[in-house]
C-alpha positions in Angstrom: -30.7 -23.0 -40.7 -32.7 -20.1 -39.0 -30.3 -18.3 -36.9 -32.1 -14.8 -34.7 -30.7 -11.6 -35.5 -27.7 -10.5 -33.1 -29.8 -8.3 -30.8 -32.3 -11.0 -29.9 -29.6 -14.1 -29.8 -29.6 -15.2 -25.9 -26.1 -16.5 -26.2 -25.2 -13.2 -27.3 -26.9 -10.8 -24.6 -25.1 -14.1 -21.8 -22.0 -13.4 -23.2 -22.6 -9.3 -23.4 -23.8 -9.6 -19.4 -20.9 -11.9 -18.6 -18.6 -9.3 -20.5 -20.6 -6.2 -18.6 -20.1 -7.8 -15.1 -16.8 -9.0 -15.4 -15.5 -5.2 -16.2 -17.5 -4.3 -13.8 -15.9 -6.5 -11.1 -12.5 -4.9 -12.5 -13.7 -1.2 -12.1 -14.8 -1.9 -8.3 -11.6 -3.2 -7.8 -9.6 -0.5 -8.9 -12.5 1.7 -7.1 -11.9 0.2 -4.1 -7.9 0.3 -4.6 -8.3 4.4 -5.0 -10.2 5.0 -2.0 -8.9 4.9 1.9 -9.8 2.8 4.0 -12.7 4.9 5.6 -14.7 6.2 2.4 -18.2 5.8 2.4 -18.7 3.3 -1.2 -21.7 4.3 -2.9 -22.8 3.5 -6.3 -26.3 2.2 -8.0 -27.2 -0.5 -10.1 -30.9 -1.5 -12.5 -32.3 -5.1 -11.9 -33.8 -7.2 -14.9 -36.5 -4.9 -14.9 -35.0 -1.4 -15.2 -35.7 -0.4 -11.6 -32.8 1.3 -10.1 -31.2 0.3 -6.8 -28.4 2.2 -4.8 -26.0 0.6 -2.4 -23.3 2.0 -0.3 -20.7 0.3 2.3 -19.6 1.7 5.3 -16.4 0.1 5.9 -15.6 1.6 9.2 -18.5 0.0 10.3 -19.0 -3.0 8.2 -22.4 -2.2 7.2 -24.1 -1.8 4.0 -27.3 -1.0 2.3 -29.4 -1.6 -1.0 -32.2 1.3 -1.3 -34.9 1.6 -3.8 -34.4 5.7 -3.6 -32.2 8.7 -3.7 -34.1 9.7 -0.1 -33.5 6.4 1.7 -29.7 6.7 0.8 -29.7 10.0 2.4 -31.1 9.1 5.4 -28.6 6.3 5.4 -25.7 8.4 5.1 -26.8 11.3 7.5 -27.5 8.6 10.3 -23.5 7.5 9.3 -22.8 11.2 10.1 -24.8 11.6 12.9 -23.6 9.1 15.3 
């Protein structure tokens, strides 16, 4: 029986993801335990193809945000500040 080696295996890199997200999941929770109530959550993220993405909640205000750059997250933030 032909089996693929480890690193191409696409149970393997499903069970790796599932793995990756589910500590993720933990490490926001504990993230979000840590902070008060009024931080400002902000933290970044790469799709399927490597692009990175930042996000950031607001809790106070109940909004949120996914931005393709470091200068739209800014903005986002300074308009929080400025209000």
């Amino acid at each position: 029986m032909f089996r693929l080696p480890i690193e191409l295996n696409p149970v393997t890199k499903k069970k790796g993801k599932s793995l990756f997200l589910a500590m993720n999941k933990i490490w926001q929770f504990f993230l979000t335990a840590a902070a008060g109530e009024d931080e400002l959550r902000i933290w970044q993220t790469s799709d399927n193809n490597g692009n990175a993405w930042w996000h950031g909640c607001d809790r106070v205000t109940g909004r949120s945000i996914c931005a393709a750059t470091d200068d739209e997250m800014r903005a986002w933030i300074d308009r929080r500040y400025c209000q």
